[in-house]
C-alpha positions as CSV (number, residue, x, y, z in Angstrom):
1,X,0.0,0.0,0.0
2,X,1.3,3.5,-1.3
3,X,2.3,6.3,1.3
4,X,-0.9,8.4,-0.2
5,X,-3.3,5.4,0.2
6,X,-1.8,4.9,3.8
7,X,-3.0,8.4,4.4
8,X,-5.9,8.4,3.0
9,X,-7.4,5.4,5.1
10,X,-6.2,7.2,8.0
11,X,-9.2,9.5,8.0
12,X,-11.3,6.9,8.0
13,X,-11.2,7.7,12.0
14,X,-9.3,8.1,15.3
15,X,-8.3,4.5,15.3
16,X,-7.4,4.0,12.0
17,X,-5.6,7.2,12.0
18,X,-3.2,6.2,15.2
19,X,-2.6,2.6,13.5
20,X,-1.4,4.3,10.4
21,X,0.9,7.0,11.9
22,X,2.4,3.9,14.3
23,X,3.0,1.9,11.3
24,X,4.6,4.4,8.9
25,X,6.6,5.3,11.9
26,X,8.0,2.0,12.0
27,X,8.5,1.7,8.6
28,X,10.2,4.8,8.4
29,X,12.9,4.2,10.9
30,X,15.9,5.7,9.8
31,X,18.1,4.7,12.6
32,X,17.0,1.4,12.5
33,X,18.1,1.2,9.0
34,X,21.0,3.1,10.0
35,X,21.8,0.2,12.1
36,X,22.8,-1.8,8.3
37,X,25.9,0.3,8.4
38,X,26.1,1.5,12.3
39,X,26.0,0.6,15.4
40,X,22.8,2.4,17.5
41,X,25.1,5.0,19.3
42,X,27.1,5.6,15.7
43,X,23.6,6.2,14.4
44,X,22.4,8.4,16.5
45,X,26.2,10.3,16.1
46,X,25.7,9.9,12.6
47,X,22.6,12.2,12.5
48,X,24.1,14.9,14.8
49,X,27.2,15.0,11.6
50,X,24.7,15.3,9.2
51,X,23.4,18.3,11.4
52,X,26.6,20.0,12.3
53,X,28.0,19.2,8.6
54,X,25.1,19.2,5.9
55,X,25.6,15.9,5.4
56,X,23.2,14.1,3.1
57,X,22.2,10.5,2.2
58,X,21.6,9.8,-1.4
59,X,21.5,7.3,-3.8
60,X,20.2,3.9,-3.5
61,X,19.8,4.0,-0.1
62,X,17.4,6.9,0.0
63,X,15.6,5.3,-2.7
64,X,15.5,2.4,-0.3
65,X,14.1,4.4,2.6
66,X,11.1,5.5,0.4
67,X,10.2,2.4,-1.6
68,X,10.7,-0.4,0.6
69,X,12.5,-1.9,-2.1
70,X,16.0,-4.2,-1.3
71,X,18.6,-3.8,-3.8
72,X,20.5,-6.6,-2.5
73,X,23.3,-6.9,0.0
74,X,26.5,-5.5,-2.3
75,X,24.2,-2.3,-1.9
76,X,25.8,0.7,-0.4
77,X,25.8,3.9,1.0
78,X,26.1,7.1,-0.8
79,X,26.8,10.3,1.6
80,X,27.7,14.0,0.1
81,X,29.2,16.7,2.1
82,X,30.4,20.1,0.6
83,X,34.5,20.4,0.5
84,X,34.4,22.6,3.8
85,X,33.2,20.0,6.0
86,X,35.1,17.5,4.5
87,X,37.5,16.7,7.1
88,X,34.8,16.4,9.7
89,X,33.0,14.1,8.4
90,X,36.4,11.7,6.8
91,X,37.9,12.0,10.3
92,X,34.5,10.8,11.9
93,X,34.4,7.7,9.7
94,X,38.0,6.7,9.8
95,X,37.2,7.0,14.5
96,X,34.8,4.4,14.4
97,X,36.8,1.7,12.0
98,X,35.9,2.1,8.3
99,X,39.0,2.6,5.9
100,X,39.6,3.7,2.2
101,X,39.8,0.6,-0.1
102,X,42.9,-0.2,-1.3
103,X,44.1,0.5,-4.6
104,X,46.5,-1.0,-6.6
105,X,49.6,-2.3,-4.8
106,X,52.0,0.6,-7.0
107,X,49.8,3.4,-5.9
108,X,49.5,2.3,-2.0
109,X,53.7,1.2,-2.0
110,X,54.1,5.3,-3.3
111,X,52.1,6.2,-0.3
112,X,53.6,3.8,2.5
113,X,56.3,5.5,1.5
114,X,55.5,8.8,2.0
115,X,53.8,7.9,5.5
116,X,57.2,6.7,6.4
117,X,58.8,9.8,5.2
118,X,56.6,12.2,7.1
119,X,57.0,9.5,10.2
120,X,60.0,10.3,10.5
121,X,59.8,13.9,10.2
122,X,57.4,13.6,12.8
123,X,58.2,11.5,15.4
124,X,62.2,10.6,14.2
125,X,63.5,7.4,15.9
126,X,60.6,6.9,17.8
127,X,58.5,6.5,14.2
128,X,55.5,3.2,14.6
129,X,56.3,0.3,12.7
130,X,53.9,0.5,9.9
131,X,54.0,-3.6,9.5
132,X,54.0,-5.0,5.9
133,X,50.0,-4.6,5.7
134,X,48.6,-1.6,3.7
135,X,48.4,1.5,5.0
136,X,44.6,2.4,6.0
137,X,42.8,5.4,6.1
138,X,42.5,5.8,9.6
139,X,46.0,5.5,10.1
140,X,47.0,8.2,8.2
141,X,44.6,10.2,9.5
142,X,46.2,10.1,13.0
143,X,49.5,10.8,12.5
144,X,48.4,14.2,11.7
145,X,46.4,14.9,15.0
146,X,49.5,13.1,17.1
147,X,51.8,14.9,16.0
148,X,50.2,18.4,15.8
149,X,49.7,21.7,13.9
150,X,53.7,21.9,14.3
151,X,54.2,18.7,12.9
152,X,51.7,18.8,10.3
153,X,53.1,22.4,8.7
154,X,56.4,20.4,8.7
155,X,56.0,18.1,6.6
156,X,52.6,19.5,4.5
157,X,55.1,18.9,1.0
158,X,56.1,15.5,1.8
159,X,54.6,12.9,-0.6
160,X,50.5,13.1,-2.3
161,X,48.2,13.9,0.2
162,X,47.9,10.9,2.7
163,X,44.4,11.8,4.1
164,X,43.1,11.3,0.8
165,X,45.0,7.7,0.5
166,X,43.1,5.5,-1.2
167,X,40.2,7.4,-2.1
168,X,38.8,6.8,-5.7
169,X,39.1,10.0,-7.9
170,X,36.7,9.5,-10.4
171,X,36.7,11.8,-13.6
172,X,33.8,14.0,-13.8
173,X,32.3,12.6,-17.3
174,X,32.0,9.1,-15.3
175,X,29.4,10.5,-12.9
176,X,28.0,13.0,-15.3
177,X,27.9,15.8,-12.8
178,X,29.8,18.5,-13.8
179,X,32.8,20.2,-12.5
180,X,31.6,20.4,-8.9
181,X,32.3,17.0,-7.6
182,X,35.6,17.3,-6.0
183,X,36.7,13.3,-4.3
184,X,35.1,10.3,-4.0
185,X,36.2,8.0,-1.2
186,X,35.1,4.6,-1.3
187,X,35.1,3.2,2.2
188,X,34.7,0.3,3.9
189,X,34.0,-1.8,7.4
190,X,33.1,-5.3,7.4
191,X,32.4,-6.0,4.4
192,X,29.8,-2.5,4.4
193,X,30.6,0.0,1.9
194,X,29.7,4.1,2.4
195,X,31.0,6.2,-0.7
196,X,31.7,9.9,0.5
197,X,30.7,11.7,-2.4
198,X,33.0,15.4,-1.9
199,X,31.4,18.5,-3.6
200,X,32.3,21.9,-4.1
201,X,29.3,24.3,-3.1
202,X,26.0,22.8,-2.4
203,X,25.7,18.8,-2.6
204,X,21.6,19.5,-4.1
205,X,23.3,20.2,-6.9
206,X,25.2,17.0,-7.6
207,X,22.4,15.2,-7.0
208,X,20.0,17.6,-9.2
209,X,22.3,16.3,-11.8
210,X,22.0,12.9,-11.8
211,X,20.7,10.9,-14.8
212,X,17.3,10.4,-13.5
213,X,14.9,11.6,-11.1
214,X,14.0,7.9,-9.7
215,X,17.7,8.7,-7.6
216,X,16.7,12.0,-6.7
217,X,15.5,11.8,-3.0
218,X,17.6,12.5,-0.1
219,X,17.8,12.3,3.6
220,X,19.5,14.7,5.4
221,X,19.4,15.0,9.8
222,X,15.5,15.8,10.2
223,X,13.4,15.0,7.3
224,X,13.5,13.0,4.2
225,X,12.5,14.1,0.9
226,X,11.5,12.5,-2.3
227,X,11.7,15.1,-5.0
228,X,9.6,13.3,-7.5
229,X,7.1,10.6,-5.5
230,X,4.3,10.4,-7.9
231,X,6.3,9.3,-10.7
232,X,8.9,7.7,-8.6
233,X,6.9,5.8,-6.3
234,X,3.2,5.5,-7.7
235,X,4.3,5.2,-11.3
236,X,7.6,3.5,-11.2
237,X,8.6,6.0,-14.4
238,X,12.3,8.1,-14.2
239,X,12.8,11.4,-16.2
240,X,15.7,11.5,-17.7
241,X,17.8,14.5,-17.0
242,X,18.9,16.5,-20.1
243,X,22.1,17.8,-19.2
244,X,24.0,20.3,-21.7
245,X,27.5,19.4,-22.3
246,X,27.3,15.7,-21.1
247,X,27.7,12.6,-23.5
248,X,24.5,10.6,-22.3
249,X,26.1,7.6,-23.5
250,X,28.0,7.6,-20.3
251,X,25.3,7.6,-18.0
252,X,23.3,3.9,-20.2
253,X,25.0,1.9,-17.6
254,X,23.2,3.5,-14.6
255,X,19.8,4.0,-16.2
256,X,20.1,0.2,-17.6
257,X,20.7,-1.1,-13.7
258,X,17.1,1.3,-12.9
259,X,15.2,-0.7,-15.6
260,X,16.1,-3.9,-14.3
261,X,14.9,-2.8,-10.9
262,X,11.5,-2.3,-12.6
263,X,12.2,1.9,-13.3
264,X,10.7,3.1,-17.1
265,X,12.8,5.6,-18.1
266,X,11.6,8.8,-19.8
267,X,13.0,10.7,-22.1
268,X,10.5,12.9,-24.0
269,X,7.9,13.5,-21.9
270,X,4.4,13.7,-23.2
271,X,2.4,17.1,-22.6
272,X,0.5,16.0,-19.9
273,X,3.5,14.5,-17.7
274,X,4.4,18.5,-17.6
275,X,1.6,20.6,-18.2
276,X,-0.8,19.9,-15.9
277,X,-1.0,21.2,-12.3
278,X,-1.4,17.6,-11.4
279,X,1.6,16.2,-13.7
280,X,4.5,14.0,-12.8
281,X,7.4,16.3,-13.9
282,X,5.2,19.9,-13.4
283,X,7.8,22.4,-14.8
284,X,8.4,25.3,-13.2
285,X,9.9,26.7,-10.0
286,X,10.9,23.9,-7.1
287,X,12.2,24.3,-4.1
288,X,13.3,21.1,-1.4
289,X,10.4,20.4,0.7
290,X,7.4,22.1,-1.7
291,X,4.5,20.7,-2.0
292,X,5.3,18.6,-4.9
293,X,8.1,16.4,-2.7
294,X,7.2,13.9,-0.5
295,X,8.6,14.9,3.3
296,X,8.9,12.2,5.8
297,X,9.8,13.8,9.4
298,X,12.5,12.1,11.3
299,X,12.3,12.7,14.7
300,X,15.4,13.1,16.7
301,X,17.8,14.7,16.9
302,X,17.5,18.0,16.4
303,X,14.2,19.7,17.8
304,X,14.5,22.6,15.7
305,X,11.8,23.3,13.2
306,X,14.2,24.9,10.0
307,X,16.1,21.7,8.0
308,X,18.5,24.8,5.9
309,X,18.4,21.4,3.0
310,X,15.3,23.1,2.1
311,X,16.4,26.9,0.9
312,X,17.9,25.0,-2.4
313,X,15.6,25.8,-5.5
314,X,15.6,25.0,-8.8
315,X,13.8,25.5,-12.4
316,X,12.6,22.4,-14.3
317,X,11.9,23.5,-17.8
318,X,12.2,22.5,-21.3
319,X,15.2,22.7,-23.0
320,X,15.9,25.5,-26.0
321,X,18.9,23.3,-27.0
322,X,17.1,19.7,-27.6
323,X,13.7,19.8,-28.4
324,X,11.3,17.5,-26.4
325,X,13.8,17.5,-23.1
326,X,13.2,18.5,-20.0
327,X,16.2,20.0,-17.9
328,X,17.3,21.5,-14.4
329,X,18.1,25.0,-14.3
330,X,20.0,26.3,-10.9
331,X,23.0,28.1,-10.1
332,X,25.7,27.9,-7.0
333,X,25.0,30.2,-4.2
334,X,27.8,31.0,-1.3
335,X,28.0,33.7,0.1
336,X,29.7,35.2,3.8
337,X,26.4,35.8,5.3
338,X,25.3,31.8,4.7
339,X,26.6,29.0,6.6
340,X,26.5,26.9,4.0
341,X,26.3,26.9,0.1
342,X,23.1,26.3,-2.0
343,X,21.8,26.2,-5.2
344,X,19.0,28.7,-6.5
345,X,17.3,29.4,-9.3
346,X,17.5,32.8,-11.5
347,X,15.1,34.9,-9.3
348,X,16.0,33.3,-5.9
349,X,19.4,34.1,-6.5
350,X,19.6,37.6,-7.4
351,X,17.0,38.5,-4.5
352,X,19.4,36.4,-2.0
353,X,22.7,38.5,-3.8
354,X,20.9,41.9,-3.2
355,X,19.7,40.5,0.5
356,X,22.3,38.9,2.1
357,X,25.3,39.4,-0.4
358,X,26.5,42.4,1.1
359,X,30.2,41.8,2.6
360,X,30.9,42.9,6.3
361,X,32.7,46.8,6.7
362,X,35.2,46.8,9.1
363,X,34.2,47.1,12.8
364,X,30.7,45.7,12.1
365,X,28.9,43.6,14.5
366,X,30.0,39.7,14.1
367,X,28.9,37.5,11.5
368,X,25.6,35.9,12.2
369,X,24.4,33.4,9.6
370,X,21.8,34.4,7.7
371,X,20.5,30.7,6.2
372,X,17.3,30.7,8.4
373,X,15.8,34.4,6.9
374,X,17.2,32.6,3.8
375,X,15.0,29.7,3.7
376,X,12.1,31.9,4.2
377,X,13.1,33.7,1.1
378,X,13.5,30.5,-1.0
379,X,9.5,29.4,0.6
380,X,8.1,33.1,0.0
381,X,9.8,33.2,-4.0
382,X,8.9,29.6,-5.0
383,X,5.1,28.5,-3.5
């Protein structure tokens, strides 16, 4: 039974209505399913990252959440966090046990190398033994916080850059979105995979990006959204994305894998899949969390009423390029006054630019993040 159905029966009356909010509140446990790739207590840390970092679950996984759907066990977990908060969230992952994959033995020899190098910059004749095994993620990871800021400015030109050992740089064409993907880490603790997905400026706009819009749903610390649930999850039908630049060839591999799990992809939407107030892919102005998404609460942790995830906007409109296509217009917003970067479309951005754009004179009053009045903005422009 569909979400909508679900609600719908719960007005048949009080009873009906408690037994349906009970069940879809088991159903839609995400610490529980958490738990695939967690312990309870990493969970619940896990959420208070996404909070304190913008960290977002994507992919498969969020897919997952909303359909019900299992994908098998070789599925993963796809996370995206902007470049600034990088380190955070690497650094968390590498505390509780998982580590980079290794790569081929050349590439991780050049590195063990270069760990020993800066070892013994570091800590000189009392250097660990590094053993014969490869050289992890976490473990280069600590040698920087033992041995200090000091230490670390020493030897910052020493060898490639051993916090990013063994994370898979994929070229931009692969993924088919664009220039702001910055590292990929593929990482690893028995035998469950998370890939760390690194962007530069807002991570909505990676996943705007992607080849269809069955993928397009995310999960950040509060609420989950489904950017496209009547298509996605009543009619089992993915738009596909035209993107202006991008060899769609590259992306067959991914849509293929879609179909088999029972998708249709579309890529010239009829009239009525647009048009209509009522239509699958409406065009026009969206925002995260309108009333075209499907937004599933989360509970805990955080007991503050604003998720930021939802100030990112967008256009979906028809393409002047290819006739017949349907694509997503946004652009990258970071500015001082926002804590962290979004994407916008044309008229949220230059109303956010002449708003909050303004950089700080000297002797002003601190800087006091401005993503809250923000959000309103992005609600007041796009409903």
């Amino acid at each position: 039974m569909s979400l909508p159905t679900l609600l719908t029966f719960a007005k048949v009356s009080r009873e009906t209505r408690i037994l349906v909010h009970t069940f879809i509140r088991q159903m839609y446990d995400i610490e529980l399913q958490l738990q695939e790739f967690f312990t309870p207590l990493e969970a619940s840390m896990f959420r208070l990252l996404q909070r304190n970092s913008g960290l977002l679950i994507s992919g498969s996984f969020a897919l997952r959440f909303f359909s019900g759907q299992n994908f098998g066990p070789e599925s993963d977990m796809d996370i995206y966090v902007e470049d600034r908060y990088e380190p955070r969230v690497l650094d968390w992952l590498c505390s509780i046990g998982y580590v980079c994959t290794k790569r081929a033995a050349s590439y991780q020899d050049r590195n063990i190398a270069a760990l020993r190098m800066r070892q013994r910059v570091l800590f000189g004749d009392r250097a660990p033994n590094l053993g014969g095994g490869y050289v992890r993620g976490m473990a280069a990871n600590n040698i920087g916080r033992m041995a200090g800021n000091q230490g670390r400015r020493a030897a910052h030109n020493i060898g490639p850059n051993l916090r990013g050992m063994g994370h898979n740089r994929q070229p931009n064409n692969l993924r088919g979105i664009g220039p702001n993907l910055r590292r990929v880490y593929n990482m690893e603790r028995r035998g469950r995979k998370i890939q760390l997905i690194v962007t530069h400026g807002s991570s909505v706009g990676i996943i705007l990006e992607y080849h269809s819009t069955c993928v397009m749903n995310i999960i950040s610390h509060d609420h989950a959204y489904c950017l496209y649930p009547k298509a996605t999850l009543l009619q089992k039908r993915s738009l596909v994305i035209y993107r202006p630049g991008f060899a769609e060839h590259h992306s067959q591999d991914a849509l293929d894998k879609y179909r088999r799990r029972g998708w249709t992809m579309v890529v010239s939407p009829e009239r009525e899949d647009y048009a209509l107030s009522t239509s699958a892919f409406r065009i026009g102005n969206r925002h995260i969390g309108d009333n075209l998404c499907w937004t599933i609460p989360l509970g805990r942790p955080s007991t503050a009423s604003d998720d930021l995830i939802e100030a990112n906007s967008w256009t979906l409109c028809q393409s002047e390029l290819r006739l017949g296509r349907l694509l997503h217009a946004h652009r990258s917003l970071r500015l001082e006054s926002l804590r962290f970067s979004y994407v916008a479309n044309a008229r949220t951005k230059h109303q956010a630019n002449l708003l909050f754009g303004r950089k700080r004179s000297y002797g002003e009053e601190p800087l006091c993040f401005k993503d809250r009045d923000f959000r309103r903005l992005v609600e007041m422009l796009n409903e």
